[in-house]
C-alpha positions as a printed Julia matrix, in Angstrom:
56×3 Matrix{Float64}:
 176.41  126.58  79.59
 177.27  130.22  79.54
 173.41  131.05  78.18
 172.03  129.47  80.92
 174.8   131.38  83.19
 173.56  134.42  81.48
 169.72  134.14  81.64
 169.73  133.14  85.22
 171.61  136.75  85.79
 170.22  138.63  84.01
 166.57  137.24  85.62
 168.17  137.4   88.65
 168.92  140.71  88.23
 165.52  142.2   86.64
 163.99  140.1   89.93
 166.45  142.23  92.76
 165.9   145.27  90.54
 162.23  145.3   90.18
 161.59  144.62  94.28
 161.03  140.68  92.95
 163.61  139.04  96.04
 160.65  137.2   96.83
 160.07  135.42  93.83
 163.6   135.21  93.29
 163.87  131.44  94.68
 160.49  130.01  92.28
 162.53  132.03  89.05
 165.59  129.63  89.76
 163.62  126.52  90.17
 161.76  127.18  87.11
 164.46  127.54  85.26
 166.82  125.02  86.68
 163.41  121.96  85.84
 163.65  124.45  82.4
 167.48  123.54  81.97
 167.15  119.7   83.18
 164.09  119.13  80.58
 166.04  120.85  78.03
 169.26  118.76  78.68
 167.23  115.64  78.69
 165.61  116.05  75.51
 168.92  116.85  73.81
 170.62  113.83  75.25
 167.88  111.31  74.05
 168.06  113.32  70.35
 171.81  112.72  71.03
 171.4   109.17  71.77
 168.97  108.0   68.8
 171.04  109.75  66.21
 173.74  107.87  67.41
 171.93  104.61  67.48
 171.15  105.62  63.96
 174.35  105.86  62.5
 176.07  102.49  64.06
 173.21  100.74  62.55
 174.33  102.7   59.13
């Protein structure tokens, strides 16, 4: 949770500081489809390792 706090900033932050406030909004929905993907991919990994070990 605090990565993705800290690479939104610091994009953020290279976007404001290199005259990027335009693109500003399409950076945070890219990442925020970046951070659902990724948390949906770990919870199915999550779930079939778990489904592995109560069949165990």
């Amino acid at each position: 949770m605090y990565a993705g706090q800290a690479v939104g900033a610091s994009t953020g932050g290279w976007l404001i500081a290199n005259n990027g406030m335009g693109l500003l909004h399409w950076a945070g929905l890219v990442l925020l489809v970046v951070a659902i993907a990724v948390s949906a991919v770990a919870t199915r990994h999550d779930k079939r390792r778990l489904a592995a070990l109560s069949q165990a």
